[in-house]
PDB file of N, CA, C and O in Angstrom:
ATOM      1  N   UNK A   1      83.433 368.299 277.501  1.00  0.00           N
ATOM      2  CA  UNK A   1      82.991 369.550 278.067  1.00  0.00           C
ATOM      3  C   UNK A   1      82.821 370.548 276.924  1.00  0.00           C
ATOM      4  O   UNK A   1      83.577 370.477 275.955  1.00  0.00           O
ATOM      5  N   UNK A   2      82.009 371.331 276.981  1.00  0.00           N
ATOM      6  CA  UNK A   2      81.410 372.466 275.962  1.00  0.00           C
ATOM      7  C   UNK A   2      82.216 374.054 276.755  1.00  0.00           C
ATOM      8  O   UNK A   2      82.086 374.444 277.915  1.00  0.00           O
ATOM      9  N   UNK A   3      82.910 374.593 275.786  1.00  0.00           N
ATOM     10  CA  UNK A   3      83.569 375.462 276.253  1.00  0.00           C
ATOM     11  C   UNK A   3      83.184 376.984 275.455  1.00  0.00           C
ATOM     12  O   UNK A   3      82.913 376.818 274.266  1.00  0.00           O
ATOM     13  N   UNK A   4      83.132 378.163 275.846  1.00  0.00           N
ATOM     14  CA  UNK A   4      82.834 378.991 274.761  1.00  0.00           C
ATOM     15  C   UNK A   4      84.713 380.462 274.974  1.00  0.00           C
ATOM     16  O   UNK A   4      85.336 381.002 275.889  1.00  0.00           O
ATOM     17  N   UNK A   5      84.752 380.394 273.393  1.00  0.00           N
ATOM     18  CA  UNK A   5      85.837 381.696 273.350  1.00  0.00           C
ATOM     19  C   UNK A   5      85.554 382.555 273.302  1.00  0.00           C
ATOM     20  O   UNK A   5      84.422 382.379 273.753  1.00  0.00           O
ATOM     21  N   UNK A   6      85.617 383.809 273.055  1.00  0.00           N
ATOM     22  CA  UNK A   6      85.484 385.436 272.899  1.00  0.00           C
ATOM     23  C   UNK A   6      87.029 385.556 272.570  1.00  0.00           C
ATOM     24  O   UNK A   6      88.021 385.494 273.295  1.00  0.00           O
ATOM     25  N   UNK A   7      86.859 385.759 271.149  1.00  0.00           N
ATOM     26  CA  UNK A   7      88.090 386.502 270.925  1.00  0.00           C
ATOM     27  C   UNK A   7      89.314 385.028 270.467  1.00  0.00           C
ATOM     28  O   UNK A   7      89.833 384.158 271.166  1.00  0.00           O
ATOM     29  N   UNK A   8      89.383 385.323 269.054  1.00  0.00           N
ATOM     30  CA  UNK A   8      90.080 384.705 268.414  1.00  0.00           C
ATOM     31  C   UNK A   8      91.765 384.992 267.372  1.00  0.00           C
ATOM     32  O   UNK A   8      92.182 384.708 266.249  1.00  0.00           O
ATOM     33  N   UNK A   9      92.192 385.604 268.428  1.00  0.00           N
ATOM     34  CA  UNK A   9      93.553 386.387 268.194  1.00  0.00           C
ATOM     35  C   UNK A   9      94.510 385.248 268.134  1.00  0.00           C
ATOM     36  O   UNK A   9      93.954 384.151 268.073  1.00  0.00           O
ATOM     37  N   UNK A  10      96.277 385.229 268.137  1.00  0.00           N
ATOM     38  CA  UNK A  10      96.958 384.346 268.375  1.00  0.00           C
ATOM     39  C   UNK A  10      96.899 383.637 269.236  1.00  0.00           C
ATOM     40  O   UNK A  10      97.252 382.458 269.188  1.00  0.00           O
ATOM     41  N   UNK A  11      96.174 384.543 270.760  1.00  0.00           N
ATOM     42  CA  UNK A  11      96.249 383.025 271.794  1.00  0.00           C
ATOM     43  C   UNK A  11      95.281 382.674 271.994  1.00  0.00           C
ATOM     44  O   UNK A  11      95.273 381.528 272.444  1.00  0.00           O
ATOM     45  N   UNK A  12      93.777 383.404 271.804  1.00  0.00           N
ATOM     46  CA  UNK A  12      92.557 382.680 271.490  1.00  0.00           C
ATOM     47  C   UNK A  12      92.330 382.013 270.711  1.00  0.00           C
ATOM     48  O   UNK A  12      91.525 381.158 271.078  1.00  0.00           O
ATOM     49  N   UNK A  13      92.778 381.881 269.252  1.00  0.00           N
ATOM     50  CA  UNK A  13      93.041 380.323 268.160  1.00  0.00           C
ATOM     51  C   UNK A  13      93.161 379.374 268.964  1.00  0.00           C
ATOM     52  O   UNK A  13      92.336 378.516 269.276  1.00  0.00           O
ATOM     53  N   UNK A  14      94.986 379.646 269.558  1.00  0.00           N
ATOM     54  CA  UNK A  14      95.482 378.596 269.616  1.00  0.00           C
ATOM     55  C   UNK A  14      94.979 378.034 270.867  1.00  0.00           C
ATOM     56  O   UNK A  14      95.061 376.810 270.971  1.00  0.00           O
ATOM     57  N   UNK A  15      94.501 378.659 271.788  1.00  0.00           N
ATOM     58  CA  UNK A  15      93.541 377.922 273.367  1.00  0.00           C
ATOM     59  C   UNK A  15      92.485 376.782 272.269  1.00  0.00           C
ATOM     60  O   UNK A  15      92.453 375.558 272.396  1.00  0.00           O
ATOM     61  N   UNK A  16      91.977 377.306 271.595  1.00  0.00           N
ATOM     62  CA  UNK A  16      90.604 376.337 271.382  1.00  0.00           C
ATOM     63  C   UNK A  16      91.063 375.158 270.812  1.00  0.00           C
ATOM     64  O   UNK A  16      90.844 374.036 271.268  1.00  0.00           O
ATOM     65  N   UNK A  17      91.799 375.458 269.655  1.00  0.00           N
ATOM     66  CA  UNK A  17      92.997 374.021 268.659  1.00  0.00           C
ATOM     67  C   UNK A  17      93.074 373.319 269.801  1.00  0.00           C
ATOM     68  O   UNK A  17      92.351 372.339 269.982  1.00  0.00           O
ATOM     69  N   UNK A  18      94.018 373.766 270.763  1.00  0.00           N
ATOM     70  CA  UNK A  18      94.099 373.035 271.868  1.00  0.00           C
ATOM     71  C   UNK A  18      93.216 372.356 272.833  1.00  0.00           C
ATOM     72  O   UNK A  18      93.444 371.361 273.521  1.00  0.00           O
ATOM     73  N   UNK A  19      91.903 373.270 272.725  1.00  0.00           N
ATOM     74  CA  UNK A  19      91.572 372.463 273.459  1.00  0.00           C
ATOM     75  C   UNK A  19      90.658 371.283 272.459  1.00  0.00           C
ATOM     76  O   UNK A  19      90.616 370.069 272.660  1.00  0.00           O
ATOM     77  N   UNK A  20      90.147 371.850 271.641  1.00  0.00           N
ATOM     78  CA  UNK A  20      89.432 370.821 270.631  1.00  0.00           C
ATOM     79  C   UNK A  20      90.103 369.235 269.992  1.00  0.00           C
ATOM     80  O   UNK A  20      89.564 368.363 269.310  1.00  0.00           O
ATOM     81  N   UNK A  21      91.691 369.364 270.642  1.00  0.00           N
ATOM     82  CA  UNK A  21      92.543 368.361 270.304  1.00  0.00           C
ATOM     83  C   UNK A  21      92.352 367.193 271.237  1.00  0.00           C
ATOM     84  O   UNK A  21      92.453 366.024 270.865  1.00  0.00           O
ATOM     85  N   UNK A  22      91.941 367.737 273.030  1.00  0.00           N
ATOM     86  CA  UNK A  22      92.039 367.400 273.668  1.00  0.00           C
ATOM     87  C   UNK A  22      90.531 366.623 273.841  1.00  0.00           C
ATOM     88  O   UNK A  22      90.397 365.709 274.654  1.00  0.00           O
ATOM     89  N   UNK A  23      89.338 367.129 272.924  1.00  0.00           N
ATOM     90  CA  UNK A  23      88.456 366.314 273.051  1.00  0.00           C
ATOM     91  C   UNK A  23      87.265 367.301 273.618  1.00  0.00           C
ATOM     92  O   UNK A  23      86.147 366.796 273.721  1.00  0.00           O
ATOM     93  N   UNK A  24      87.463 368.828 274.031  1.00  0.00           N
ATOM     94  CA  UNK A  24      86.575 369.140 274.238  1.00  0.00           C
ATOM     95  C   UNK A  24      85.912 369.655 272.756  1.00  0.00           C
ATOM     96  O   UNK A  24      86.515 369.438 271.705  1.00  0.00           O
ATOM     97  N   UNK A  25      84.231 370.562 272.800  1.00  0.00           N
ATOM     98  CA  UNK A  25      83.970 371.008 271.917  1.00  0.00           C
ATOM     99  C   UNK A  25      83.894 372.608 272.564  1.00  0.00           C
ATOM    100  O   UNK A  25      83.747 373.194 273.637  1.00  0.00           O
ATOM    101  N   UNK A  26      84.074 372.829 271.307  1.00  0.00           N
ATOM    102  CA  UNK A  26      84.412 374.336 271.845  1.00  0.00           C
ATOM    103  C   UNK A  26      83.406 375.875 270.703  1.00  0.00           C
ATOM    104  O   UNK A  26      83.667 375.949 269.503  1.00  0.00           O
ATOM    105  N   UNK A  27      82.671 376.592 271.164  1.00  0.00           N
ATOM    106  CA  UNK A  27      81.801 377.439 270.546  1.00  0.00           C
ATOM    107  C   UNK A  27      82.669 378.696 270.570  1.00  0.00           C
ATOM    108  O   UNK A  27      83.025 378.937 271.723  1.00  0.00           O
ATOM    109  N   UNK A  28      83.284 379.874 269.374  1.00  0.00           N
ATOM    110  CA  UNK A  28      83.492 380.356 268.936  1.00  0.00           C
ATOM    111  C   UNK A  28      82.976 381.920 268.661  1.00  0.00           C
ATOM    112  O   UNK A  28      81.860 382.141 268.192  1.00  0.00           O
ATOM    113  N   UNK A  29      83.897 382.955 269.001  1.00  0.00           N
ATOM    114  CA  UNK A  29      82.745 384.392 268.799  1.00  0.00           C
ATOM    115  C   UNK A  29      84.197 384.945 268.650  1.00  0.00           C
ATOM    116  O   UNK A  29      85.167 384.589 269.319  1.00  0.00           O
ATOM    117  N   UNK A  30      84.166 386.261 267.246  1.00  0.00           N
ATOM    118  CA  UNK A  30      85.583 387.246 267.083  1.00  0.00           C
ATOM    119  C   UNK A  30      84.485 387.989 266.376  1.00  0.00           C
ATOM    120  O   UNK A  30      83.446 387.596 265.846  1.00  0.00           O
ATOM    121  N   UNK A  31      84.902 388.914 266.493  1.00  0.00           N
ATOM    122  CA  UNK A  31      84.200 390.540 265.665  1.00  0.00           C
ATOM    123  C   UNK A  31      84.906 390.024 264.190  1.00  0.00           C
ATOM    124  O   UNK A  31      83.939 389.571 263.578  1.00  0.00           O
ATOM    125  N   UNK A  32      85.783 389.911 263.558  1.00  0.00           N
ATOM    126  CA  UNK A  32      86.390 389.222 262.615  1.00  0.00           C
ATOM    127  C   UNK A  32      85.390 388.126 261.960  1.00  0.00           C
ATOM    128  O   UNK A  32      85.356 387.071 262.594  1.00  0.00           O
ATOM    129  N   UNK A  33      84.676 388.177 260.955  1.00  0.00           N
ATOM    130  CA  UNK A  33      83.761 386.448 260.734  1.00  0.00           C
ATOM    131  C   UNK A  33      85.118 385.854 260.321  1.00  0.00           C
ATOM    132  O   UNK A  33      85.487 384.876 260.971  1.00  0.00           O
ATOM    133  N   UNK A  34      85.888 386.284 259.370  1.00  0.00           N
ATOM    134  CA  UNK A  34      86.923 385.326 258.979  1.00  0.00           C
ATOM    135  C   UNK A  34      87.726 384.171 259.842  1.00  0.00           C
ATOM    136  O   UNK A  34      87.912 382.955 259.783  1.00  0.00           O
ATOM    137  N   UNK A  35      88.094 385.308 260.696  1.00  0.00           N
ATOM    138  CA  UNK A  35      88.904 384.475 262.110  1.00  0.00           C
ATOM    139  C   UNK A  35      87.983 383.156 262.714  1.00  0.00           C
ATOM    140  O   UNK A  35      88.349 381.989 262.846  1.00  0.00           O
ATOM    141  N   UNK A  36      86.760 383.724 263.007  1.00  0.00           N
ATOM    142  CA  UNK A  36      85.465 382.789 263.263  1.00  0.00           C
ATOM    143  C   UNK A  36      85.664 381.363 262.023  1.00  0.00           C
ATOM    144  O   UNK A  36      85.999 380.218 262.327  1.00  0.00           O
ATOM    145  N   UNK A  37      85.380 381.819 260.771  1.00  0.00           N
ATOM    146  CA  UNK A  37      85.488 380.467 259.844  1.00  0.00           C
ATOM    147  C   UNK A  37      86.695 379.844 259.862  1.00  0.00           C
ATOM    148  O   UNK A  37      86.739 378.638 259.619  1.00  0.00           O
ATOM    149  N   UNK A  38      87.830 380.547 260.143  1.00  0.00           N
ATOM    150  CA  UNK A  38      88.964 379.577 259.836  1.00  0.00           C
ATOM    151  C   UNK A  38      89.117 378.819 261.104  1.00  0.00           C
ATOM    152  O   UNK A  38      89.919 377.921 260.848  1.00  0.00           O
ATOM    153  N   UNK A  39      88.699 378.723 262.507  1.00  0.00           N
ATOM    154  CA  UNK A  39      88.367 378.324 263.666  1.00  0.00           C
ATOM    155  C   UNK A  39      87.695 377.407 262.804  1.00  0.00           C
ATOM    156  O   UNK A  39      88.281 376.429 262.341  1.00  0.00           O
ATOM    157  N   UNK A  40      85.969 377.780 262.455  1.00  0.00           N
ATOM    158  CA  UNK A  40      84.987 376.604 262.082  1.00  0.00           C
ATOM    159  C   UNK A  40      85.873 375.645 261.743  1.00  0.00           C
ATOM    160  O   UNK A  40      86.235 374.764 262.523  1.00  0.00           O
ATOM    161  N   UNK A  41      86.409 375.807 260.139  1.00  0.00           N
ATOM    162  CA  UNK A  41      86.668 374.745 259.942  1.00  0.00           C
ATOM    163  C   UNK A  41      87.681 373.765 260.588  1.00  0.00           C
ATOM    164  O   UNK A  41      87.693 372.589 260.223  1.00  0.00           O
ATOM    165  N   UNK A  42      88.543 374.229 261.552  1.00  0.00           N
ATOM    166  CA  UNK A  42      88.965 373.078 262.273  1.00  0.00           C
ATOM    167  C   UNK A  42      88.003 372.077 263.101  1.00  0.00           C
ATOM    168  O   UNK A  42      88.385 370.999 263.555  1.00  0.00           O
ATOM    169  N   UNK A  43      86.384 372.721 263.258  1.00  0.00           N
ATOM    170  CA  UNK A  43      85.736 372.083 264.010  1.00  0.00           C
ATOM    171  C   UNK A  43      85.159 372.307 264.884  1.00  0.00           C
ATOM    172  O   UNK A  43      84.438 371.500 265.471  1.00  0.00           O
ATOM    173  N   UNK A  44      85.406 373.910 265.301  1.00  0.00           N
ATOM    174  CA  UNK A  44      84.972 374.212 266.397  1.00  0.00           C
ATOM    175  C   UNK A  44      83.454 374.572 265.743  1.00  0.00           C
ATOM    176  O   UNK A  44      83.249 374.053 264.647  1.00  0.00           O
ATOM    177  N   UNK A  45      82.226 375.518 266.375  1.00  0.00           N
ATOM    178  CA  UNK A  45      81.238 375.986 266.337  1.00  0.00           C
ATOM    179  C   UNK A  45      80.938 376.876 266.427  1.00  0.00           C
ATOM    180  O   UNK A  45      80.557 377.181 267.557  1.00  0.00           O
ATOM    181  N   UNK A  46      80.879 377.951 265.339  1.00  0.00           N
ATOM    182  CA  UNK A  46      80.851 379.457 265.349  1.00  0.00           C
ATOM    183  C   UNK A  46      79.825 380.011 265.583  1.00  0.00           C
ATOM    184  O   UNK A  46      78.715 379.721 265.137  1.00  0.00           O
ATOM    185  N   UNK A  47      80.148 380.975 266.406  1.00  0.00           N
ATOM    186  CA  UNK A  47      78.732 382.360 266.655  1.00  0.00           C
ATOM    187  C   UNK A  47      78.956 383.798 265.900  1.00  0.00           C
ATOM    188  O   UNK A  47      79.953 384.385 265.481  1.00  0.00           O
ATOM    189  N   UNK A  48      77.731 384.049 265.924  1.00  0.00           N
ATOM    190  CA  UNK A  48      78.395 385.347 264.743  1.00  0.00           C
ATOM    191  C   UNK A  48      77.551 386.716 265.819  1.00  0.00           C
ATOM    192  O   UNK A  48      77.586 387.880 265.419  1.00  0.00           O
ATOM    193  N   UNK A  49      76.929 386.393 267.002  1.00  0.00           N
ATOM    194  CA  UNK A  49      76.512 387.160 267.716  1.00  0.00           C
ATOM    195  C   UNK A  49      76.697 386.907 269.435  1.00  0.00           C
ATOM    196  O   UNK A  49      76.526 385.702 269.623  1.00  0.00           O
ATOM    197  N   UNK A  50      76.946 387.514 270.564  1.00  0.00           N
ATOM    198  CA  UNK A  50      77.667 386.973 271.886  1.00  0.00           C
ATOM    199  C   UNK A  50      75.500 386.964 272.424  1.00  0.00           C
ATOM    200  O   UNK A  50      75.143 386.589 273.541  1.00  0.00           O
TER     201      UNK A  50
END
């Protein structure tokens, strides 16, 4: 399943880790780009605009 976040704070990270562990893929959006890349590189798929 393709899932999208808004908002990549302590429990928005850790929702996606989680869920990206579990096999979904998951698309990515934080006003932050940083927060956004350090997400990417676990794998997820970053947006840099909603």
């Amino acid at each position: 399943m393709q899932l999208g976040m808004i908002g990549l704070g302590r429990m928005g990270g850790n929702i996606v880790r989680r869920l990206m562990k579990q096999g979904h893929t998951t698309v990515v959006y934080d006003k932050d780009p940083k927060a956004v890349a350090a997400v990417a590189a676990d794998g997820a798929v970053g947006a840099n605009a909603l």
